[in-house]
N, C-alpha and C positions, 0 to 999 in steps of 0.2 A: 366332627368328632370321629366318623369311621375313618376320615383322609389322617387322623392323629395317628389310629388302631391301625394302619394297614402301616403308616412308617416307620412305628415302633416296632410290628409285628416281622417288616423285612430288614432291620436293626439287628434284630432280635436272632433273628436266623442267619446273618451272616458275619456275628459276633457272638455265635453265643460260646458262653464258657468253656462247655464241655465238650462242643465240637473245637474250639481251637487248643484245650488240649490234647485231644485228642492229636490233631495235625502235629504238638510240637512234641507227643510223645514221637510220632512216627519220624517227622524228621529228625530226631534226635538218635531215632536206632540206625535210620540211613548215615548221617555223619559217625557214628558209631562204628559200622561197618564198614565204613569208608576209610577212615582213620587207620583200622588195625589190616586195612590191608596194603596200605601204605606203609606202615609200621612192617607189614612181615615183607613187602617188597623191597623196602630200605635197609632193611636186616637181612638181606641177601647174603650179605659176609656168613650172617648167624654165626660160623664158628668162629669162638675163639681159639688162638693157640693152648694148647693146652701146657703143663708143666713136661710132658715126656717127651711132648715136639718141640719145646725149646729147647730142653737137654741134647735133645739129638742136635740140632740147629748148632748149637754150644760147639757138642763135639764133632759135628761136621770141620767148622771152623778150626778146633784145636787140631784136628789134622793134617790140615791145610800147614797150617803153622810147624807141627811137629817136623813133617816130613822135609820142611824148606828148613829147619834148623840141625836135622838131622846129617842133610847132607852139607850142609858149609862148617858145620863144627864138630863133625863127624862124632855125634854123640849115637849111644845107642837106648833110645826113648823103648821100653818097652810095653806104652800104655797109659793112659790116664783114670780116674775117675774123677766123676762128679757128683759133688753131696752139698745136700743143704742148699739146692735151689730156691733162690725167691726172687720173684716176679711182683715189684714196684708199680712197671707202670704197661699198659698197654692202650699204644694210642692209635685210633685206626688210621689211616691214610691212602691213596690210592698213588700205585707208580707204575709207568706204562700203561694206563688205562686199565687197571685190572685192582682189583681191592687188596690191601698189604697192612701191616702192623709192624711199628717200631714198640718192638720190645725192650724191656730195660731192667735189672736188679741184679743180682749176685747171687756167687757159689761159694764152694767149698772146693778144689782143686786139690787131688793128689796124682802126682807125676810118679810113675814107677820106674826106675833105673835099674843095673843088673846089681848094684850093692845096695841100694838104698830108696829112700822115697822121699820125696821133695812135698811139704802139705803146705798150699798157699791158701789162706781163707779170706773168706769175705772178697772175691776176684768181683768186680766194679764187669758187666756183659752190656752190649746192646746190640743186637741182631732185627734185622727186616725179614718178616715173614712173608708171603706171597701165599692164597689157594687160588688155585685155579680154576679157570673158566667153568669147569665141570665140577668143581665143589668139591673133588676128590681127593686128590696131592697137594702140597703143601711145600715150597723150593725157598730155600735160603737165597736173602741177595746181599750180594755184597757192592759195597759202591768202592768206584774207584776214580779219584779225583784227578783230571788229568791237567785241569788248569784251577788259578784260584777262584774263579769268576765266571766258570762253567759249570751247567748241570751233570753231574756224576753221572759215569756210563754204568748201569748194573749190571751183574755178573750174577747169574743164576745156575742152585745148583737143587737138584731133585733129594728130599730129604725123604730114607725112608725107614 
């Protein structure tokens, strides 16, 4: 009878209820804490592009454009604006080993000319975002496809 009382009694204590909640509260704050540091180390990117850096991004790009248009059709571009920005989709992805975002939605485009203005709406955008190593800047990339069946060389430009 006491050999019954002394197997229950170490049964007893090394199942008891409240001690092994006890344990899965704590393991549970440990995985807890484990998790969200995981979570804020995998969110390294943290920022998103925001709407003003895509705009810029935007009109990085329409300059580019302008000034190659300007000179072959000797037109005299005096500027752009852009209205009614909307951002669809933003998917993260990583290029050159550094973290990046393929950005994608539409504007509102107005072209200023020395007589008139040109208003294209609803302009179809998708631009690659880049920040940088240091979390601080933020560079446009553009790819440039040199064969069909080759990874595009990127072309980085400092957005600021």
């Amino acid at each position: 009878m006491l050999e019954g009382r002394r197997k229950e009694s170490l049964f007893y204590n090394l199942f008891n209820p409240f001690q092994v909640n006890s344990y899965l509260r704590q393991a549970a704050l440990v995985l807890t804490a484990i998790v969200l540091m995981l979570l804020t180390a995998c969110g390294s990117i943290g920022l998103l592009p925001t709407s003003q850096l895509v705009q810029k991004a935007i009109a990085l790009q329409l300059e580019q454009t302008q000034q190659q248009l300007s000179q072959k059709l000797d037109l005299d571009f005096q500027g752009f604006d852009i209205k009614k920005l909307s951002i669809t989709e933003q998917k993260p992805l990583t290029i050159e080993s550094l973290p990046a975002f393929r950005v994608r939605g539409n504007y509102d485009l107005i072209i200023k000319l020395p007589k008139r203005r040109l208003t294209q709406l609803q302009q179809p955008f998708e631009v690659y975002l880049q920040i940088q190593q240091e979390g601080k800047t933020w560079r446009l990339l553009l790819p440039e496809r040199v064969g069909k069946n080759t990874e595009p060389i990127w072309h980085s430009y400092l957005i600021l």
